[in-house]
KENU-674517 format. One line per field, with one value per atom (N, C-alpha, C): x, y, z; residue in one letter; atom name. Coordinates in steps of 0.05 Angstrom, whole numbers, always signed. Example, Ala and Ser with C-alpha at 12.3 -4.5 7.8 and 13.67 -1.06 7.14 Angstrom:
x <- [+264;+246;+264;+257;+273;+258]
y <- [-114;-90;-66;-45;-21;+1]
z <- [+156;+156;+156;+142;+143;+157]
type <- [A;A;A;S;S;S]
atom <- [N;CA;C;N;CA;C]
//
This chain:
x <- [+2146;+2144;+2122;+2119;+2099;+2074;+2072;+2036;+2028;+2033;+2021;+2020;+2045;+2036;+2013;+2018;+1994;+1966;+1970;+1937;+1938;+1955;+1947;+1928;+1951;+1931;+1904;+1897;+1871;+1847;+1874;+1851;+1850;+1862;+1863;+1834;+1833;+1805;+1775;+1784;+1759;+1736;+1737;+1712;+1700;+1719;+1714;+1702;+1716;+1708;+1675;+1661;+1638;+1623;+1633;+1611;+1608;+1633;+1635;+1630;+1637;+1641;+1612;+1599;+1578;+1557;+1554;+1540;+1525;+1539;+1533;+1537;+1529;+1530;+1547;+1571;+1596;+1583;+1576;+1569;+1575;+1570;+1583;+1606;+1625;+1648;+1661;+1633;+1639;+1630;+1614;+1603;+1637;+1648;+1668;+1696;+1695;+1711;+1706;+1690;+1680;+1686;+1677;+1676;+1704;+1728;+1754;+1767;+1758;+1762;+1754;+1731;+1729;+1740;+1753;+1789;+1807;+1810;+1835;+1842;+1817;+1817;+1818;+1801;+1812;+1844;+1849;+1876;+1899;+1889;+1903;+1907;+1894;+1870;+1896;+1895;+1900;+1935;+1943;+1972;+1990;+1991;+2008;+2014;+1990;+1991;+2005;+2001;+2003;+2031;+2038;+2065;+2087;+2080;+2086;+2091;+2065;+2069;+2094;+2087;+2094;+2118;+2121;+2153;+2148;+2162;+2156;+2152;+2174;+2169;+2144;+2134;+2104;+2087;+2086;+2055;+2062;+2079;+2077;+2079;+2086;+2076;+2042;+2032;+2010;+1993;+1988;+1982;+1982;+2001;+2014;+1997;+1985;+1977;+1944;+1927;+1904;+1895;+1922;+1920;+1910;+1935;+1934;+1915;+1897;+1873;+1847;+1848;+1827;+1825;+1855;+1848;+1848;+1847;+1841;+1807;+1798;+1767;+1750;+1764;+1762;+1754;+1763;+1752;+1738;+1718;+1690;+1669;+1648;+1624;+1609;+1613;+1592;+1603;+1578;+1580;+1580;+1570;+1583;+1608;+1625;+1644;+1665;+1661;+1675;+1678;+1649;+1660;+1667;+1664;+1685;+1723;+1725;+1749;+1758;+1740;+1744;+1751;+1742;+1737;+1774;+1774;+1803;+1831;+1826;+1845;+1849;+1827;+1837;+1842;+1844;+1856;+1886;+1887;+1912;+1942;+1932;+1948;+1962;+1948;+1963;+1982;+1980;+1998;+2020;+2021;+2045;+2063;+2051;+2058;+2064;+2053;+2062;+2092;+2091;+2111;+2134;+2142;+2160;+2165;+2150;+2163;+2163;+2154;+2172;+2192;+2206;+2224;+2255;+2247;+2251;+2270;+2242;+2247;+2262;+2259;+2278;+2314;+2315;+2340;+2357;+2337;+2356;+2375;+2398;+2410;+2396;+2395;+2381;+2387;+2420;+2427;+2420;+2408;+2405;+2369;+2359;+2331;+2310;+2307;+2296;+2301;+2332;+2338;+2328;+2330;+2319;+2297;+2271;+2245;+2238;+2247;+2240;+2244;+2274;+2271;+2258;+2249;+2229;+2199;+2195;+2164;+2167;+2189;+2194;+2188;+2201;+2201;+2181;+2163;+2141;+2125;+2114;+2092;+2087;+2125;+2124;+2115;+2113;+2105;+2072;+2062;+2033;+2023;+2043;+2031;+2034;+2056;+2066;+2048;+2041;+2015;+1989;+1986;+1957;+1964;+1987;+1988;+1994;+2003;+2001;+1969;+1959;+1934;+1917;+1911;+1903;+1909;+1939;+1948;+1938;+1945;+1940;+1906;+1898;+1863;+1855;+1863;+1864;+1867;+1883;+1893;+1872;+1864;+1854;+1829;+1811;+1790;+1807;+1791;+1804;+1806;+1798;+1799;+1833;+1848;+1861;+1894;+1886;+1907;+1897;+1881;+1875;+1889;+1885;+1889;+1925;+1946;+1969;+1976;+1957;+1975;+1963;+1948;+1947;+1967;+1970;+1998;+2023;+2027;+2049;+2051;+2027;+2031;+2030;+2026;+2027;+2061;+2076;+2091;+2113;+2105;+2119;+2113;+2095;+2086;+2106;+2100;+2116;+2143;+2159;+2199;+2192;+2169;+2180;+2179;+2162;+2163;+2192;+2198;+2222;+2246;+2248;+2271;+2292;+2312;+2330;+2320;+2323;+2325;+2355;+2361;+2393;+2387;+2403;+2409;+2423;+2409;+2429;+2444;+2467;+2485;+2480;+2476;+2477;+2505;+2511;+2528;+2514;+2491;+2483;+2451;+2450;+2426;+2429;+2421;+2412;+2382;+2396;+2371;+2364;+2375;+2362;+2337;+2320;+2295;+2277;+2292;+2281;+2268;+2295;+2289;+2270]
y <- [+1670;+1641;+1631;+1638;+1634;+1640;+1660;+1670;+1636;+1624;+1597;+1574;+1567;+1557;+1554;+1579;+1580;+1581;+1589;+1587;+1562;+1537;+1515;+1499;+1510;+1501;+1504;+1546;+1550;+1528;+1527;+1514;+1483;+1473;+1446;+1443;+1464;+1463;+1478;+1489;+1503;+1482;+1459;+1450;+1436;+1442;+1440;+1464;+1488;+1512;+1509;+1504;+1510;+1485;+1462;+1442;+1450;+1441;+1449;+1488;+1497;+1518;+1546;+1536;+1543;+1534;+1502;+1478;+1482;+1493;+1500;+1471;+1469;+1442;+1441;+1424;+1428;+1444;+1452;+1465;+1509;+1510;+1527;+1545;+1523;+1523;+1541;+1535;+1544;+1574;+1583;+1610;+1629;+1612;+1636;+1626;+1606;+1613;+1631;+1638;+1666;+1689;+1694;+1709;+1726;+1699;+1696;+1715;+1703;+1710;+1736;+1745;+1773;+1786;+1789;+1799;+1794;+1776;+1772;+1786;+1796;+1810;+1831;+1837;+1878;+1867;+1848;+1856;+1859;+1848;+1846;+1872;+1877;+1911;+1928;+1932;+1946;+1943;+1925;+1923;+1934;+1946;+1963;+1991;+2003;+2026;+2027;+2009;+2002;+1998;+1977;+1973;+2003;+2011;+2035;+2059;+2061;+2080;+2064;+2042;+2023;+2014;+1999;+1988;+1961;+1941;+1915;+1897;+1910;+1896;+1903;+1932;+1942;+1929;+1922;+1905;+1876;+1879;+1845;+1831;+1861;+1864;+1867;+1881;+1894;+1864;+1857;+1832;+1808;+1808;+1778;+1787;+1808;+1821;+1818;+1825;+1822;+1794;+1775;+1751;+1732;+1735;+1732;+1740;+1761;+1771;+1755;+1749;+1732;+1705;+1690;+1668;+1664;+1683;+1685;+1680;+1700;+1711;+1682;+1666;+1641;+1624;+1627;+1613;+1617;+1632;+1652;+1637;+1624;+1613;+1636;+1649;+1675;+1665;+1661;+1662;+1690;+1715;+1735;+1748;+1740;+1742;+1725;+1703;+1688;+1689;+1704;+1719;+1740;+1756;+1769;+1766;+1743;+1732;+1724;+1708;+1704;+1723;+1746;+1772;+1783;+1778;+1792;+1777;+1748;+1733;+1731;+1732;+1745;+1771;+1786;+1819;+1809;+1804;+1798;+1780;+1757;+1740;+1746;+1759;+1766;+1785;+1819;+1830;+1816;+1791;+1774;+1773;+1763;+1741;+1770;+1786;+1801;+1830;+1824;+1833;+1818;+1799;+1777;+1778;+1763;+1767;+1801;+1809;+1839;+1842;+1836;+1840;+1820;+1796;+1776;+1790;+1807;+1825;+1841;+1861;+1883;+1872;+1859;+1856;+1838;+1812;+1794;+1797;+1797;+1807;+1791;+1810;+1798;+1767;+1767;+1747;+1720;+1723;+1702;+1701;+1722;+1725;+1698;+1686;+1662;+1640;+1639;+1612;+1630;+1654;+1673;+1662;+1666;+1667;+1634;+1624;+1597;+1581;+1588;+1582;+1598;+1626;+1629;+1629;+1622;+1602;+1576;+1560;+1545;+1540;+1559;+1572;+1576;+1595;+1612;+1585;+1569;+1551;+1516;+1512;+1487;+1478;+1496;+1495;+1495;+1504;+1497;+1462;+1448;+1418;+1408;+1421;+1418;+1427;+1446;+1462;+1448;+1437;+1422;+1394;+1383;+1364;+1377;+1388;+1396;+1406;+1424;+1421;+1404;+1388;+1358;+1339;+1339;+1326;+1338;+1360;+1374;+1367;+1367;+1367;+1352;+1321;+1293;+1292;+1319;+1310;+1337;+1356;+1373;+1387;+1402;+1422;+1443;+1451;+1472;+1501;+1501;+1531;+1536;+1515;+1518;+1521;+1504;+1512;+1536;+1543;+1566;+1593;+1587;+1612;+1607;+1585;+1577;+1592;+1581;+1589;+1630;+1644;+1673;+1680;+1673;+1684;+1673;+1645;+1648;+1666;+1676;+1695;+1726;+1737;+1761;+1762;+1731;+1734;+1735;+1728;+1732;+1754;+1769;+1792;+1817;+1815;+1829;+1823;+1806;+1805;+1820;+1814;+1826;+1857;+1873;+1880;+1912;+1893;+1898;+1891;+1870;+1868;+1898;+1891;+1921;+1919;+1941;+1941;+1948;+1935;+1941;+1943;+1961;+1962;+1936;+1923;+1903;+1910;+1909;+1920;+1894;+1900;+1883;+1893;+1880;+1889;+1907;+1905;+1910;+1931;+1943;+1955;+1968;+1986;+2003;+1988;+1980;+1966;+1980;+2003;+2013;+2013;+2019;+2025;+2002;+1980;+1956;+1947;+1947;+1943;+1961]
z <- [+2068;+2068;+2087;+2102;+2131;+2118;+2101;+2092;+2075;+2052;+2051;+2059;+2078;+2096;+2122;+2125;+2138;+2134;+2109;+2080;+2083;+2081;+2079;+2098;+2133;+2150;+2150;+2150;+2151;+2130;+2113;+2091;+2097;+2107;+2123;+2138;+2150;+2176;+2161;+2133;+2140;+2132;+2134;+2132;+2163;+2183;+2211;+2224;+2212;+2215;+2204;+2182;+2175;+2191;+2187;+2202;+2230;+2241;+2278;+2288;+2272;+2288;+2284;+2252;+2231;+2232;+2239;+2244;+2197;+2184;+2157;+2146;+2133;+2103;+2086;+2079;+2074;+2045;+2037;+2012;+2014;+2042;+2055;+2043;+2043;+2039;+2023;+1991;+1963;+1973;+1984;+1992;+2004;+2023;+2035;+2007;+1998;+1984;+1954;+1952;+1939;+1951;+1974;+1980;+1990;+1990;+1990;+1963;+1939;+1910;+1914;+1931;+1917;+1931;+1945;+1970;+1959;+1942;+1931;+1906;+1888;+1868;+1879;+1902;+1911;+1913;+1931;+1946;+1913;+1901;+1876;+1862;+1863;+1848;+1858;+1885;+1898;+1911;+1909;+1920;+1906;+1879;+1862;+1878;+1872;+1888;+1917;+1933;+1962;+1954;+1940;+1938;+1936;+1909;+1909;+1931;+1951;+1974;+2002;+2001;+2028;+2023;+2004;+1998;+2003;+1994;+2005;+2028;+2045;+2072;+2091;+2091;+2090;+2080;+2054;+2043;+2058;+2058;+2063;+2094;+2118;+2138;+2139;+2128;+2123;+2114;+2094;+2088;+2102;+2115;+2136;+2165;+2170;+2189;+2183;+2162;+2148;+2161;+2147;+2140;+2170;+2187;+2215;+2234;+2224;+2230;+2230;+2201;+2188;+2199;+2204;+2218;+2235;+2260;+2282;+2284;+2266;+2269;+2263;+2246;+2232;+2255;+2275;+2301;+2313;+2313;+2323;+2313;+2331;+2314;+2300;+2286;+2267;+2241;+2233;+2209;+2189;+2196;+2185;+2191;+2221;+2218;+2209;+2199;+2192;+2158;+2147;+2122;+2116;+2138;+2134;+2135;+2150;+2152;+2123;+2111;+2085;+2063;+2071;+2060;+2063;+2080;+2098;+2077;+2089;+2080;+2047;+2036;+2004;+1999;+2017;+2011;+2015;+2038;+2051;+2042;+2038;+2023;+2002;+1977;+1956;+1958;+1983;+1984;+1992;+2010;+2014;+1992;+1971;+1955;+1935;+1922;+1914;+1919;+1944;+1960;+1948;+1961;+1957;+1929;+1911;+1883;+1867;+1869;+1868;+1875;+1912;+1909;+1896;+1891;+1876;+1848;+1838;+1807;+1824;+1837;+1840;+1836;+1854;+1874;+1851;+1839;+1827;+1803;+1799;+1784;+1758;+1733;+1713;+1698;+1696;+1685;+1704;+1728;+1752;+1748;+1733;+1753;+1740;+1718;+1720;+1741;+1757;+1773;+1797;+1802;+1833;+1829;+1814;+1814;+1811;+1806;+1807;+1833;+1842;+1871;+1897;+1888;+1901;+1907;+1877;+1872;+1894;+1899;+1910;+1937;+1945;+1978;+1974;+1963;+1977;+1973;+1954;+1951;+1964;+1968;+1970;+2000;+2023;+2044;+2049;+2027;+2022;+2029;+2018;+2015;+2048;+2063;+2087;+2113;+2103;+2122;+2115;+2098;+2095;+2114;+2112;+2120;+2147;+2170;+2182;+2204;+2192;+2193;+2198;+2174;+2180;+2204;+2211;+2231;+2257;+2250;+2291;+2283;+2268;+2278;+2281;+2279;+2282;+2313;+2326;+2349;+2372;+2366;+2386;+2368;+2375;+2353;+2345;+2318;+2298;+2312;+2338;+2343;+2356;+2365;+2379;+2360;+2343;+2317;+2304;+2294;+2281;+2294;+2323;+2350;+2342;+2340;+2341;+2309;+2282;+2259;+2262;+2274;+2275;+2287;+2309;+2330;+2310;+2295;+2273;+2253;+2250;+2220;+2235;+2257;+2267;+2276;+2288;+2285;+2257;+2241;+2218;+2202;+2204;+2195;+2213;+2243;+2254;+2249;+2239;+2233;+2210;+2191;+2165;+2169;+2184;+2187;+2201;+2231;+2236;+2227;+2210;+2199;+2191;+2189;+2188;+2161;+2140;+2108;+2112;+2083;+2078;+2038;+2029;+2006;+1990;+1971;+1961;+1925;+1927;+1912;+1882;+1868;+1842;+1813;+1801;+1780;+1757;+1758;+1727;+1733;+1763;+1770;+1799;+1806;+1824;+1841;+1871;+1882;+1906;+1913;+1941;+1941;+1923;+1928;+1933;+1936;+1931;+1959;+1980;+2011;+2026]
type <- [X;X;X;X;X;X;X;X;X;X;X;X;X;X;X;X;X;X;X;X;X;X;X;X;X;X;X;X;X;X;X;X;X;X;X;X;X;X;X;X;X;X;X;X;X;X;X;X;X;X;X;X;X;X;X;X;X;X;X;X;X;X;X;X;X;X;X;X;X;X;X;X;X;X;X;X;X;X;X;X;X;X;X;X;X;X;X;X;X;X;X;X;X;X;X;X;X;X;X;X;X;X;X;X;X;X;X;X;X;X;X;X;X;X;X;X;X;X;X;X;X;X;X;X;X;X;X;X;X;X;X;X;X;X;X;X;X;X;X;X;X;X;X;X;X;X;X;X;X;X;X;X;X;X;X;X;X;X;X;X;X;X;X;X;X;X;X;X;X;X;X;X;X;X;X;X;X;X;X;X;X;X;X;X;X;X;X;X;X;X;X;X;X;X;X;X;X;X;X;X;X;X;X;X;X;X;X;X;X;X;X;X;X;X;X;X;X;X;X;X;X;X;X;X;X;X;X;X;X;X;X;X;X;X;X;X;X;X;X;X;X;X;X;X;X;X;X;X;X;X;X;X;X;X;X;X;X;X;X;X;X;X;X;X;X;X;X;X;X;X;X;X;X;X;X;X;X;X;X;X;X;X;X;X;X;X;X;X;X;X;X;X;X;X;X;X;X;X;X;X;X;X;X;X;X;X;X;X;X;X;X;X;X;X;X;X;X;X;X;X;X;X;X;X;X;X;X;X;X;X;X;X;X;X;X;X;X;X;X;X;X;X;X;X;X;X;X;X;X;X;X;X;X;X;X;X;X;X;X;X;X;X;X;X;X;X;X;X;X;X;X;X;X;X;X;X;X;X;X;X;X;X;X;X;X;X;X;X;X;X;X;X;X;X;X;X;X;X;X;X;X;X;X;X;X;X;X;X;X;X;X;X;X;X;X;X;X;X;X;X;X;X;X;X;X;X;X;X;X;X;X;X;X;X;X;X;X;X;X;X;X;X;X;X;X;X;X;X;X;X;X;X;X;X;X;X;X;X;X;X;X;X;X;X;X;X;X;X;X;X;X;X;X;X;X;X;X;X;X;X;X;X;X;X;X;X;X;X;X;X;X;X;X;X;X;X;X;X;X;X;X;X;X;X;X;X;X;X;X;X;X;X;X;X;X;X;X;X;X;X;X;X;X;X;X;X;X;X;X;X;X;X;X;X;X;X;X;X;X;X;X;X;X]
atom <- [N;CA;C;N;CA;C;N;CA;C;N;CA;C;N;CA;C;N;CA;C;N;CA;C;N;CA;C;N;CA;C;N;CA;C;N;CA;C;N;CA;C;N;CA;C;N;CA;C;N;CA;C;N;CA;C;N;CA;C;N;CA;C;N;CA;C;N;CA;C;N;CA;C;N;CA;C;N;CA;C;N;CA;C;N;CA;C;N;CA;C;N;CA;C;N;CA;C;N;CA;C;N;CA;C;N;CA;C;N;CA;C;N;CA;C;N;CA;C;N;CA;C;N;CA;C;N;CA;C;N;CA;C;N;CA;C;N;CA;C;N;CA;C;N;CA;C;N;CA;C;N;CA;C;N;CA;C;N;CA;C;N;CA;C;N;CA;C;N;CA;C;N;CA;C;N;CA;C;N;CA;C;N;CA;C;N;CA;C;N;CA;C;N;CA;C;N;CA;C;N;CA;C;N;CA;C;N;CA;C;N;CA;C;N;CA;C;N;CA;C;N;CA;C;N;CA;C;N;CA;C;N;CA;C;N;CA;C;N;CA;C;N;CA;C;N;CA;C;N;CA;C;N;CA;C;N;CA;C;N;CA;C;N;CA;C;N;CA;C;N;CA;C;N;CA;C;N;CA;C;N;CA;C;N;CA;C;N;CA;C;N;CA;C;N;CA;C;N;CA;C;N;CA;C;N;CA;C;N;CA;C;N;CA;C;N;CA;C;N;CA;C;N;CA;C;N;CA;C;N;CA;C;N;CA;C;N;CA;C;N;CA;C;N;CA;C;N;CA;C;N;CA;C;N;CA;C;N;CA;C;N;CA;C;N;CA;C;N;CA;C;N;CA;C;N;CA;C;N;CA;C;N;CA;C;N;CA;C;N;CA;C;N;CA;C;N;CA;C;N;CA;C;N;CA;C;N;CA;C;N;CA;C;N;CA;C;N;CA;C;N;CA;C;N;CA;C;N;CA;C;N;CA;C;N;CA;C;N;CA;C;N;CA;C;N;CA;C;N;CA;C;N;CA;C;N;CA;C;N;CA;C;N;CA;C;N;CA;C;N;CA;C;N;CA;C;N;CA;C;N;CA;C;N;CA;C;N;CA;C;N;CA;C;N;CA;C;N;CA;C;N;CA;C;N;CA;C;N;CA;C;N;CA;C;N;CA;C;N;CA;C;N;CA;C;N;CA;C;N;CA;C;N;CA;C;N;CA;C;N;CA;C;N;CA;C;N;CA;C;N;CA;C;N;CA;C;N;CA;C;N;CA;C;N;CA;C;N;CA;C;N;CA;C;N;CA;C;N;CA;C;N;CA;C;N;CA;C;N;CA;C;N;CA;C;N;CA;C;N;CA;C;N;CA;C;N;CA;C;N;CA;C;N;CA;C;N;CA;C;N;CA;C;N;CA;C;N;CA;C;N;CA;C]
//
């Protein structure tokens, strides 16, 4: 839940990030968010496999961790490190998000799994509109480095629970889900 929200903030500032922090021409912008896209197609590429070795609460530690990385770095006046941040946060993000609804499919008992996946499209996305507005607000009130430094330490912390969280087996009527947690 925490990984798009916090995409929202980052994405709230990054045009503070390129003017203030880049001194770049909001046109900038279109550059890291490419360079975003092409992280998000590896991270895409590549999270099956990962999934497969790691299990879900792994990728999506792993990812939430990338992620929290990138918007840290996001606060650094470099402009090559700051695409590489871009670089980061589209690897990263999708193992989130692919995490989560996988385990969505695993776990939800079939006859439920359209109303599971719908309310967790819900959860995971609707906090997006919340974090932009968010974002927006704190930056109205202090510079973008200081929220950016606030939503990394949120997402390392939410990367680290998913992380530690206990796994527990969840029992369904109609399927076998250990392998799920």
């Amino acid at each position: 839940m925490a990984g798009p929200a916090l995409g929202a903030v980052n994405g709230a500032l990054v045009f503070a990030v390129v003017d203030h922090g880049l001194h770049q021409e909001p046109g900038f912008t279109g550059v890291l968010s490419a360079i975003q896209g092409g992280g998000t197609v590896l991270g895409g590429m590549i999270a099956g496999p990962l999934l497969r070795r790691a299990g879900e609460a792994r990728l999506a530690a792993a990812g939430g961790l990338l992620y929290a990385a990138s918007v840290a770095l996001r606060a650094l006046p470099s402009t090559p490190v700051v695409a590489a941040a871009s670089l980061l946060s589209g690897l990263g993000l999708p193992w989130v998000l692919v995490a989560a609804l996988t385990a969505v499919q695993r776990i939800a008992p079939r006859d439920l799994l359209a109303t599971v996946s719908a309310t967790a499209n819900t959860v995971l996305f609707v906090p997006t509109a919340v974090g932009m507005a968010l974002g927006a607000g704190l930056l109205a009130l202090t510079s973008y480095r200081p929220v950016l430094w606030a939503a990394a330490f949120a997402g390392a912390l939410a990367a680290a629970y998913a992380r530690r969280r206990p796994r527990r087996a969840v029992t369904t009527p109609d399927r076998d889900t250990s392998a799920a947690c």
